[in-house]
C-alpha positions in Angstrom: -8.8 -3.7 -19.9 -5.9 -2.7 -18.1 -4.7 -5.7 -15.7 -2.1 -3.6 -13.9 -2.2 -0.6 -11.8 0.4 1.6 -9.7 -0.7 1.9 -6.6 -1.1 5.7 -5.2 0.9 5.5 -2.0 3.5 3.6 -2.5 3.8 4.0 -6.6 4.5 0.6 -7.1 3.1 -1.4 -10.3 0.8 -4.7 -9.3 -1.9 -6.6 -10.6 -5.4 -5.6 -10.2 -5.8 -8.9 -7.7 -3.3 -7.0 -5.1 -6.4 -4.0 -4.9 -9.6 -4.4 -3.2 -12.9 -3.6 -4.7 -14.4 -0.5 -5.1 -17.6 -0.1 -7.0 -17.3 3.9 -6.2 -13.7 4.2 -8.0 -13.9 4.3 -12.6 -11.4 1.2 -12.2 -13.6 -0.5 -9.8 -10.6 -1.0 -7.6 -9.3 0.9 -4.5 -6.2 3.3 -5.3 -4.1 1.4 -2.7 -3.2 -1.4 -2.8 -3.8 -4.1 -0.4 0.1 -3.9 2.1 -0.2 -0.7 1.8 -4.2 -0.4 3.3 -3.0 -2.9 5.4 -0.3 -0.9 6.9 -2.3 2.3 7.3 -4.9 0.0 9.5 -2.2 -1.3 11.5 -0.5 2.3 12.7 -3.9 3.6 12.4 -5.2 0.7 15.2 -2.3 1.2 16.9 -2.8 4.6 17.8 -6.2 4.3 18.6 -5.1 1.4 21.3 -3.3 3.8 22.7 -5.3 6.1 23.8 -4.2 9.3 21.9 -5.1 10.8 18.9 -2.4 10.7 16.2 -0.7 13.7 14.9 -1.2 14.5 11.6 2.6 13.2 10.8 2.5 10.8 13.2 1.2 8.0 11.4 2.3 9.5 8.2 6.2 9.0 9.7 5.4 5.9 10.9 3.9 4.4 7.4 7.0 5.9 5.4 9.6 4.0 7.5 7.1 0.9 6.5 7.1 1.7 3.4 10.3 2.1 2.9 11.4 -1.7 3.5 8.3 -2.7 1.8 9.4 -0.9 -1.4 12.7 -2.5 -1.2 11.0 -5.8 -0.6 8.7 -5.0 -3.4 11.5 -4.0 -6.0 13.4 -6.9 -5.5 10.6 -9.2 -6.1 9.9 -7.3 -9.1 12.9 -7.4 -10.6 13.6 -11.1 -9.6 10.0 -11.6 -11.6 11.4 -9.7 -14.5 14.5 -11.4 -14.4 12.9 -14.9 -14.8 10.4 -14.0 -17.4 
């Protein structure tokens, strides 16, 4: 069994621990992985504390510049782990 998986909106490689369940999904995992659900939630809050209903970009633009520095966060901690092994 596979004991790695890219996640689908950020592409990047992590253990299976880094995805929550999902009984529904072949893999039994969810396709994102766990920042990256957990940044969706937070813009996705957000807006809904606000009081408006998001644009379809909105939160999209908003999650990218997130992503972005947690990518580069990401890829240095991968290559530092590579590094050391």
């Amino acid at each position: 069994m596979k004991m790695e998986k890219a996640c689908t909106r950020c592409h990047a490689v992590s253990p299976l621990t880094a995805f929550a369940k999902n009984a529904t999904r072949p893999d039994g995992h969810q396709s994102w992985c766990r920042p990256c659900l957990k940044g969706w939630r937070v813009i996705r809050l957000a807006a809904q504390e606000a009081g408006a209903q998001p644009k379809a970009d909105a939160p999209w633009t908003a999650w990218v510049s997130w992503a972005e520095g947690n990518l580069k966060v990401a890829s240095a901690a991968r290559k530092a782990a590579l590094a050391s092994a």
